[in-house]
Kinemage of the C-alpha trace (Angstrom):
@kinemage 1
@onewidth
@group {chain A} dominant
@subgroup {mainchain}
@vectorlist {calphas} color= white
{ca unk a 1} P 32.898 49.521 -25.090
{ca unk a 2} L 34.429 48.075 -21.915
{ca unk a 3} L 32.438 44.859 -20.801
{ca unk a 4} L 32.256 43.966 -16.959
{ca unk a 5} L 34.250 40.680 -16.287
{ca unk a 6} L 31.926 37.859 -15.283
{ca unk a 7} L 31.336 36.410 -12.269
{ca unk a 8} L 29.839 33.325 -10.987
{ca unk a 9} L 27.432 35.452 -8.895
{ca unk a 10} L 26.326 37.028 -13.204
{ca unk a 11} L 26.807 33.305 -14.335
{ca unk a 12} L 23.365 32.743 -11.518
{ca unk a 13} L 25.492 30.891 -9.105
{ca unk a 14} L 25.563 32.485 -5.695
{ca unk a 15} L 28.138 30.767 -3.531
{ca unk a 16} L 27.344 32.780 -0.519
{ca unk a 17} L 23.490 31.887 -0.531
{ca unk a 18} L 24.939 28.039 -0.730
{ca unk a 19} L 26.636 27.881 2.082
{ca unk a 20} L 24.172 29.904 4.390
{ca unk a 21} L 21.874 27.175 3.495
{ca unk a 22} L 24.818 24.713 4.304
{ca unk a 23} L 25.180 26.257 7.373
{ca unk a 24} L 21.850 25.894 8.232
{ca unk a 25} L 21.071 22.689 7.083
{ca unk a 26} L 24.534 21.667 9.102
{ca unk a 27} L 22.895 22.525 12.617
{ca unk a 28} L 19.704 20.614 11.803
{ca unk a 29} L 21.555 17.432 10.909
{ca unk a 30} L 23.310 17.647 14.260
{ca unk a 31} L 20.093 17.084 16.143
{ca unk a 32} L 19.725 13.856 14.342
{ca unk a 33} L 23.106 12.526 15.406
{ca unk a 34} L 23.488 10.021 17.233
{ca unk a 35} L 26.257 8.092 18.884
{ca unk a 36} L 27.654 6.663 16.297
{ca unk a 37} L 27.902 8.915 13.879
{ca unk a 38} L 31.682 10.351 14.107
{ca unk a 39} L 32.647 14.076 14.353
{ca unk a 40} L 34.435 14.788 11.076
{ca unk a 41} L 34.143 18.736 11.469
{ca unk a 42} L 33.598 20.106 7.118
{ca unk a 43} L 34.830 17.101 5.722
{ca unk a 44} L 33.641 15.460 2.248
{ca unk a 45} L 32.204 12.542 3.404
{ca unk a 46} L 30.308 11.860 6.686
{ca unk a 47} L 31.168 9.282 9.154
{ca unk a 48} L 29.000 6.752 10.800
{ca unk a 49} L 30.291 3.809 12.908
{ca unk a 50} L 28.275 0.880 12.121
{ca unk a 51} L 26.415 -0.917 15.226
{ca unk a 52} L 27.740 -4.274 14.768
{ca unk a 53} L 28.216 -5.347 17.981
{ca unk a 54} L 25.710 -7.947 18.533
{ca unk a 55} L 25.677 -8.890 14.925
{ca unk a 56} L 26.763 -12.392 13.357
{ca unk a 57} L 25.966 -11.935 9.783
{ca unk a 58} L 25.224 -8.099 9.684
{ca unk a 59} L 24.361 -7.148 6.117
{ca unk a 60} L 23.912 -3.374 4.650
{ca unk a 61} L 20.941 -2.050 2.712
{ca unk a 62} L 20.817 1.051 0.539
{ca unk a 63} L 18.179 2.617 -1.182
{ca unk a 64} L 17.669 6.222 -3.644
{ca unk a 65} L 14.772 7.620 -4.366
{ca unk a 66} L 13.090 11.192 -4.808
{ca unk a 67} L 9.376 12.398 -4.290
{ca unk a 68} L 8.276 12.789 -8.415
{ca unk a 69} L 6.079 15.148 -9.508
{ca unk a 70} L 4.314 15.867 -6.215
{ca unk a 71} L 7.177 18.486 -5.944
{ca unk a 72} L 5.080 20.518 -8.688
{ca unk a 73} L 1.813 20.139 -6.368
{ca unk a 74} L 4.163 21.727 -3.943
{ca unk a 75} L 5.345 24.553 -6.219
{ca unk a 76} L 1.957 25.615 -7.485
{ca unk a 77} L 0.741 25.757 -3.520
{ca unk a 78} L 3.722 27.463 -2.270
{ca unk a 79} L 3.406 24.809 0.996
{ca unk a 80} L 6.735 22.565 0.986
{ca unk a 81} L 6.428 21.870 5.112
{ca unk a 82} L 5.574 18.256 4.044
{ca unk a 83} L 7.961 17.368 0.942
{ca unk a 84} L 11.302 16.684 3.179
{ca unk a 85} L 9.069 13.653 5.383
{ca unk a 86} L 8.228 12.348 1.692
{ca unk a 87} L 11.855 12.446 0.878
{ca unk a 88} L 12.661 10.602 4.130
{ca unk a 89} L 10.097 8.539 3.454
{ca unk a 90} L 10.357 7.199 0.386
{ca unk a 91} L 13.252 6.028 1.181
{ca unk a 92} L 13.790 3.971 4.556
{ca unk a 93} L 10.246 2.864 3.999
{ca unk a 94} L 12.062 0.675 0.960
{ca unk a 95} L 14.319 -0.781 3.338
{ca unk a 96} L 12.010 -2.342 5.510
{ca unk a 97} L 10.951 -5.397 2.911
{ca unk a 98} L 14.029 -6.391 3.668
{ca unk a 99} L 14.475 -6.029 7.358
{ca unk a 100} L 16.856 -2.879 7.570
{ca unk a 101} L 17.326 -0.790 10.229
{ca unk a 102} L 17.432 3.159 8.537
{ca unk a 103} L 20.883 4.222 10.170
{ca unk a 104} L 21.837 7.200 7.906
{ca unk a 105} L 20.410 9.409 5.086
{ca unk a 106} L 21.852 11.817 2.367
{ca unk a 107} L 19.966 14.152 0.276
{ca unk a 108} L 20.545 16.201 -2.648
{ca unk a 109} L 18.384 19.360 -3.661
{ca unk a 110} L 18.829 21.218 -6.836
{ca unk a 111} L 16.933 24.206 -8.376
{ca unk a 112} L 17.214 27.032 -10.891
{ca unk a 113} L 17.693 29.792 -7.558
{ca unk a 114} L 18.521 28.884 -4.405
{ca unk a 115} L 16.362 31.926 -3.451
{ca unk a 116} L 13.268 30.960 -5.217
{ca unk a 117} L 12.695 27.941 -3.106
{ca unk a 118} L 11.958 27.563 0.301
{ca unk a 119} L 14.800 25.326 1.354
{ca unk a 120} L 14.300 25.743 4.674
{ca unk a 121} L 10.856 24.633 5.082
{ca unk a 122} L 12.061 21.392 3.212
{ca unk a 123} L 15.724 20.662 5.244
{ca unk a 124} L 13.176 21.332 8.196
{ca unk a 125} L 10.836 18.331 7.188
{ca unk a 126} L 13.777 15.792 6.260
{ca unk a 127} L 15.809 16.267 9.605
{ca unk a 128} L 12.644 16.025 11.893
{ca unk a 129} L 11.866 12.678 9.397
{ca unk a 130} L 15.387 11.491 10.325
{ca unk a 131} L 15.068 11.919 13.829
{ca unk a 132} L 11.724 10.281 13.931
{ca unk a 133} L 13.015 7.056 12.527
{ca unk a 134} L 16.333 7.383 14.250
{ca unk a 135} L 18.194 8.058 11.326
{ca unk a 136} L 21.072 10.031 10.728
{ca unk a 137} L 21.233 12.798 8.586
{ca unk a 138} L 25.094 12.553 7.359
{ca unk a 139} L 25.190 14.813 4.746
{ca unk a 140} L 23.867 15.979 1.435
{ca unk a 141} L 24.237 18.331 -1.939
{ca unk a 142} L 22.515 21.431 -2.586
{ca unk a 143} L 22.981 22.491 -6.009
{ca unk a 144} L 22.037 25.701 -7.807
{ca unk a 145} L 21.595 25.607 -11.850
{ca unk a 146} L 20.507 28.133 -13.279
{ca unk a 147} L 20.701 26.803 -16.717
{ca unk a 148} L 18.816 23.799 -15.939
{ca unk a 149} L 15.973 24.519 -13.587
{ca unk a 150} L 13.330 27.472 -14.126
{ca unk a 151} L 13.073 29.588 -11.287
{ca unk a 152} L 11.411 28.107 -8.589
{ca unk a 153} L 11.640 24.829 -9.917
{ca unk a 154} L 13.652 22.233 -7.777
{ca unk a 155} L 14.345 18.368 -7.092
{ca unk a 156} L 14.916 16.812 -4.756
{ca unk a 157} L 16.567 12.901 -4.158
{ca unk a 158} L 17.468 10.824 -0.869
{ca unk a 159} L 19.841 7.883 -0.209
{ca unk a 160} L 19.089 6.090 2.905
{ca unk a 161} L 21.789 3.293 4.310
{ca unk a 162} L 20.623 0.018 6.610
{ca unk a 163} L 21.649 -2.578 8.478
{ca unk a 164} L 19.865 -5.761 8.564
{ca unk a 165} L 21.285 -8.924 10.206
{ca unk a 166} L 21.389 -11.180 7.099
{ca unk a 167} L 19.338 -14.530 9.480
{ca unk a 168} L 16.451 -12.367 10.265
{ca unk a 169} L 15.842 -10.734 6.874
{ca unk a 170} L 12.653 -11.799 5.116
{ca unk a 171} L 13.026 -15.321 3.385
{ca unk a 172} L 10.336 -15.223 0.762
{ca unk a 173} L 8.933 -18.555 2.041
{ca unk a 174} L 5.420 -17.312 1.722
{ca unk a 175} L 2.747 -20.782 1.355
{ca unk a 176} L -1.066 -21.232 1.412
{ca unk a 177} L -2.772 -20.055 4.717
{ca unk a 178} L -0.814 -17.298 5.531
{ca unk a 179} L -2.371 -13.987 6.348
{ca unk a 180} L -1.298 -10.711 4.667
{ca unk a 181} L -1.236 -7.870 7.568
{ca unk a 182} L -1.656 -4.544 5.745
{ca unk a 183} L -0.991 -0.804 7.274
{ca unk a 184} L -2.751 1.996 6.744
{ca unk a 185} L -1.920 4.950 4.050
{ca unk a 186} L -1.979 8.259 5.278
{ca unk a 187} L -3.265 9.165 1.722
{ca unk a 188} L -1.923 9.342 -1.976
{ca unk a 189} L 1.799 9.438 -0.729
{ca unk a 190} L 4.473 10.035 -3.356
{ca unk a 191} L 3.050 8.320 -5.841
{ca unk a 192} L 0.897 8.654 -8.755
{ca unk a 193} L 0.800 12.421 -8.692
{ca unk a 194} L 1.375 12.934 -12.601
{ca unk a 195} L -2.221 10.882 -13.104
{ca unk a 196} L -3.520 13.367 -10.109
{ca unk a 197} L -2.228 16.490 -11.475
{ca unk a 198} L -3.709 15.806 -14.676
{ca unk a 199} L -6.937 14.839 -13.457
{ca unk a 200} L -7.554 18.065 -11.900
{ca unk a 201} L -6.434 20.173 -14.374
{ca unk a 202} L -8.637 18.699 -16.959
{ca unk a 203} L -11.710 18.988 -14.633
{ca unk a 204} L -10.538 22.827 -14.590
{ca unk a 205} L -10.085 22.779 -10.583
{ca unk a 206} L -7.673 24.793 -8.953
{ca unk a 207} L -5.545 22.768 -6.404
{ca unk a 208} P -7.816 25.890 -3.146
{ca unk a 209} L -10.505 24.335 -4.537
{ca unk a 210} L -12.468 21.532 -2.256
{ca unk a 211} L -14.756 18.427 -2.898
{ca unk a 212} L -17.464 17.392 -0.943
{ca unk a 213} L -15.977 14.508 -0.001
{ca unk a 214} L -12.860 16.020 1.155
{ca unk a 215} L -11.839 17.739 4.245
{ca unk a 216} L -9.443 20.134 3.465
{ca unk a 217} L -8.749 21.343 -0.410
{ca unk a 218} L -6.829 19.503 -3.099
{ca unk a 219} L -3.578 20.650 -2.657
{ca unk a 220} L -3.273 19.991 1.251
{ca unk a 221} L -5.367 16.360 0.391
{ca unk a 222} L -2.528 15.827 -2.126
{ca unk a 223} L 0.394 16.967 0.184
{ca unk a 224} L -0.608 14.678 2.668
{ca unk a 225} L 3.295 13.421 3.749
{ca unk a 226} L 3.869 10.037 2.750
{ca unk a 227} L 3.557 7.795 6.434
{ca unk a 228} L 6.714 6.588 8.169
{ca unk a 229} L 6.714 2.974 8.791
{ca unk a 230} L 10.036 2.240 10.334
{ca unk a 231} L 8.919 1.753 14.039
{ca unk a 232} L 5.400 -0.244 13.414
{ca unk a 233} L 7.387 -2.429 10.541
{ca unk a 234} L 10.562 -3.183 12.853
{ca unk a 235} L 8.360 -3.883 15.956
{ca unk a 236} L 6.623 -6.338 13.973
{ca unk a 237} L 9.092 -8.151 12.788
{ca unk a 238} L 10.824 -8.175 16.107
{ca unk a 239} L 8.075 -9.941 17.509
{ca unk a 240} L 7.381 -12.080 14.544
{ca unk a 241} L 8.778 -14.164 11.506
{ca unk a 242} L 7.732 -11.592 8.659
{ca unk a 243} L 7.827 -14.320 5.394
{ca unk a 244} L 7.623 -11.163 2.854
{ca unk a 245} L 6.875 -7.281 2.683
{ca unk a 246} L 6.540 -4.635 0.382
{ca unk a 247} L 6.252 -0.378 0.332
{ca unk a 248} L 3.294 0.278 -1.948
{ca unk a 249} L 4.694 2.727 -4.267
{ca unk a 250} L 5.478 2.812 -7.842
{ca unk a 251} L 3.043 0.357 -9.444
{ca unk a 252} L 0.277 0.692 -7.135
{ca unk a 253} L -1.463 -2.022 -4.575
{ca unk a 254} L -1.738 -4.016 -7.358
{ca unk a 255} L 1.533 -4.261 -8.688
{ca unk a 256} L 3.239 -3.998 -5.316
{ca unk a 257} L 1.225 -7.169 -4.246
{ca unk a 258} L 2.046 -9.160 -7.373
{ca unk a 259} L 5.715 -8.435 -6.598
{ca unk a 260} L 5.147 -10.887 -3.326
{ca unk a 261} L 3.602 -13.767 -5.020
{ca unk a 262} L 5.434 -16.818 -5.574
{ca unk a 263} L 4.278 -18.654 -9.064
{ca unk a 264} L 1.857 -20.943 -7.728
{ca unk a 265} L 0.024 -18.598 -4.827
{ca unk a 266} L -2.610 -15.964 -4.984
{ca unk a 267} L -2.810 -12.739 -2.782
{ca unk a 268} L -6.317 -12.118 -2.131
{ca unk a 269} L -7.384 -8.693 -0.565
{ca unk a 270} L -10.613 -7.837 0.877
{ca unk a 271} L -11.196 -4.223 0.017
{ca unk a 272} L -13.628 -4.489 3.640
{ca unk a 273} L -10.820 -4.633 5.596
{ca unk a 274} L -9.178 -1.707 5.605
{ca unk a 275} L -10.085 2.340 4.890
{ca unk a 276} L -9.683 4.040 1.394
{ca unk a 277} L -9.221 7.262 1.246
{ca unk a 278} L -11.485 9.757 -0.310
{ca unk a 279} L -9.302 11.296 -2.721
{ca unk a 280} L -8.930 8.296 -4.854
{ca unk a 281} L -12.654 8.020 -5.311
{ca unk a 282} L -12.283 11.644 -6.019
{ca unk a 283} L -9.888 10.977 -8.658
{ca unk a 284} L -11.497 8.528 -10.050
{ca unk a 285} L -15.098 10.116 -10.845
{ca unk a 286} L -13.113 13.559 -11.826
{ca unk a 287} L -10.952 11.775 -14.537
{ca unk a 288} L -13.633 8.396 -15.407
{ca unk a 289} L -10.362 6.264 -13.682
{ca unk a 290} L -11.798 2.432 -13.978
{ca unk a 291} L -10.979 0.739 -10.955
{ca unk a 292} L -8.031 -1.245 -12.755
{ca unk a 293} L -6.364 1.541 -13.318
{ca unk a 294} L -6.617 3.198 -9.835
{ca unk a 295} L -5.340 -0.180 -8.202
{ca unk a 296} L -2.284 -0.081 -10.433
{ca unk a 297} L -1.499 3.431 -9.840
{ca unk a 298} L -2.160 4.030 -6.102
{ca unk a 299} L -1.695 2.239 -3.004
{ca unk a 300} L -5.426 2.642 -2.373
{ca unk a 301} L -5.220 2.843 1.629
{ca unk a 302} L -2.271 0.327 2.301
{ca unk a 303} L 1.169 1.805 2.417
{ca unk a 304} L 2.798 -1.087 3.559
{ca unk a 305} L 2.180 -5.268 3.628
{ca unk a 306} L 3.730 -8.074 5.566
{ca unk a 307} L 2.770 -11.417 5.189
{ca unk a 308} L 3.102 -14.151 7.805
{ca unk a 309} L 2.055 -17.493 8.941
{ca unk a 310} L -1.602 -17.350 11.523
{ca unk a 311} L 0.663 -18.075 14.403
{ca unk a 312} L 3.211 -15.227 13.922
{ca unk a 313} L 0.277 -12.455 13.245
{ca unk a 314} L -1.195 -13.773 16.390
{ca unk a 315} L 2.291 -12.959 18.407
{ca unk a 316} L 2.124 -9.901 16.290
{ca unk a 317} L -0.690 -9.027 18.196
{ca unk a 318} L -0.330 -10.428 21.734
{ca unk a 319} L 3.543 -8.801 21.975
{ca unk a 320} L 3.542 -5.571 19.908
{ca unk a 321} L 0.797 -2.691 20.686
{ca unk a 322} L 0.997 -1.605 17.030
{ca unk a 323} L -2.586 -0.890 15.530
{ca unk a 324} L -2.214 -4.189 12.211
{ca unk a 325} L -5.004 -4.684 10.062
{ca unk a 326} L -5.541 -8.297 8.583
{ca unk a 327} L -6.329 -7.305 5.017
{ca unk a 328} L -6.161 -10.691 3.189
{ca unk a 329} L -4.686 -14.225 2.774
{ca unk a 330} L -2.944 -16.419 0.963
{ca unk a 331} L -4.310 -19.077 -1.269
{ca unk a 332} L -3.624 -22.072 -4.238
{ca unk a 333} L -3.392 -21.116 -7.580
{ca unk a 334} L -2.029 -19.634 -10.710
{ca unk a 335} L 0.162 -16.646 -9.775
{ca unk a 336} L -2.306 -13.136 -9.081
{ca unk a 337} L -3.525 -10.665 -6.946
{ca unk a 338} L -7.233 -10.110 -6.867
{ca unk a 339} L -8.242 -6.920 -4.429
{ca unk a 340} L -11.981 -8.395 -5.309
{ca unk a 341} L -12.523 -4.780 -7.377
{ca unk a 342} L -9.306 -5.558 -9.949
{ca unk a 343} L -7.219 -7.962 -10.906
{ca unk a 344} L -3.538 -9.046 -12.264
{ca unk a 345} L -1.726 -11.706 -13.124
């Protein structure tokens, strides 16, 4: 019997599809451009001439990260418009701690069928990320595999590049009596989603279904877009000496804060101070969570801290109009965090 050669197209490769999507995903990244990124036409590599003009001691920060399992939360609701501002965010939220200015961001999405995923809804949510924090989008992967990825499955990872001038970065100097400034989650983020998911599918819920304390249904509470900080972070710190900072992500509020404390200080949080979002409760009486193990998982209402001394958070205030909440301070002791409902050490 004569056998039809193979292709790349039979192999479940389809080259044309890829660069349609490249296509498209090419004129979006152009409205992110700014001036210094450099025309270099279907080149390899992006461009980007770095803003050093004013800069002494101008140091770069990179970050990678992706958007875990919430891309299944995604899948099962068929609603991706929010994934591509988690991508974004995840990462140039992670180079604030440390002063960076987001200047450009990659991103690389593979799946089983380039068909079987709505790429466009996500390249749509990372470029309008990018241009809301001024970043670049340079350039990026798309990958199709079949032999790797079910149809319809994808991932999805993000590089984001900074530029920090090294005298003005965080110094770490944090001491008794300073005040920890917290801002506001816009919900579960990016993180924690494999404790979620398995919450809700052992208390047989479909992610249509809604809670009483919930506005909207699971799956749109849990695709909430992670919240970009770059503008109410920089301003701050602008204004201010900012001693330390942290993105509350892997590791939860609790971990995240730990990661700030020098040996002989205490972070204490009042849990008062600031709003938690329903869904964690939710989570918690769905699944018997103790309260431990929620702090150590989610950021529990703050995505993002900054600590300074009284005086700076008070020319925080008087020169920036961004909306800070005072969630804490700083005090004596043997190294812990204590968010007055859990503790670590």
């Amino acid at each position: 019997m004569m056998k039809l050669p193979l292709t790349y197209r039979s192999a479940g490769v389809d080259i044309a599809a890829g660069d349609r999507f490249a296509d498209f995903i090419r004129a979006l990244a152009k409205s992110t451009h700014g001036p210094d990124v450099v025309d270099a036409g279907d080149a390899y590599a992006g461009l980007y001439r770095l803003p050093t003009a004013d800069a002494t001691q101008p140091v770069i920060a990179a970050t990678c990260d992706g958007v875990g399992t919430k891309l299944l939360v995604a899948r099962d609701c068929q609603d991706y418009r929010g994934i591509g501002q988690d991508l974004v965010a995840m990462n140039v939220n992670d180079l604030l701690p440390r002063g960076a200015r987001p200047l450009l961001f990659l991103d690389y999405i593979a799946a089983g069928s380039l068909a079987s995923v709505p790429l466009a809804q996500i390249a749509t949510g990372i470029a309008a990320a990018c241009r809301q924090t001024g970043c670049a989008l340079l350039g990026g992967e798309t990958a199709e595999l079949p032999d790797a990825y079910r149809e319809g499955d994808c991932d999805l990872a993000g590089f984001a590049v900074g530029i920090v001038e090294q005298s003005l970065a965080p110094r770490g100097d944090v001491c008794a009596g300073d005040l920890i400034v917290g801002l506001p989650s816009a919900g579960i983020h990016a993180n924690g989603l494999s404790l979620a998911r398995k919450v809700i599918a052992h208390a047989g819920l479909a992610y249509t279904d809604t809670l009483p304390t919930l506005d909207r249904s699971i799956g749109q509470e849990l695709l909430r877009p992670t919240a970009l900080y770059v503008d109410a972070v920089l301003t701050l710190m602008k204004a201010a000496q900012v001693k330390a900072a942290a993105h509350i992500t892997g590791g939860g509020l609790l971990r995240r804060a730990l990661k700030l404390c020098p040996p002989d200080l205490q972070l204490h949080i009042d849990p008062s101070s600031y709003p938690r979002p329903a869904i964690f409760s939710a989570l918690a009486a769905l699944g018997s969570i103790t309260e431990q193990e929620l702090a150590q998982t989610f950021n529990m209402g703050l995505g993002f801290l900054l600590i300074a001394s009284p005086q700076d958070v008070d020319d925080m205030r008087k020169r920036t109009d961004v909306p800070l909440l005072v969630v804490g301070t700083v005090r004596s002791g043997s190294r812990a965090v204590d968010l007055g409902y859990a503790q670590l050490a």
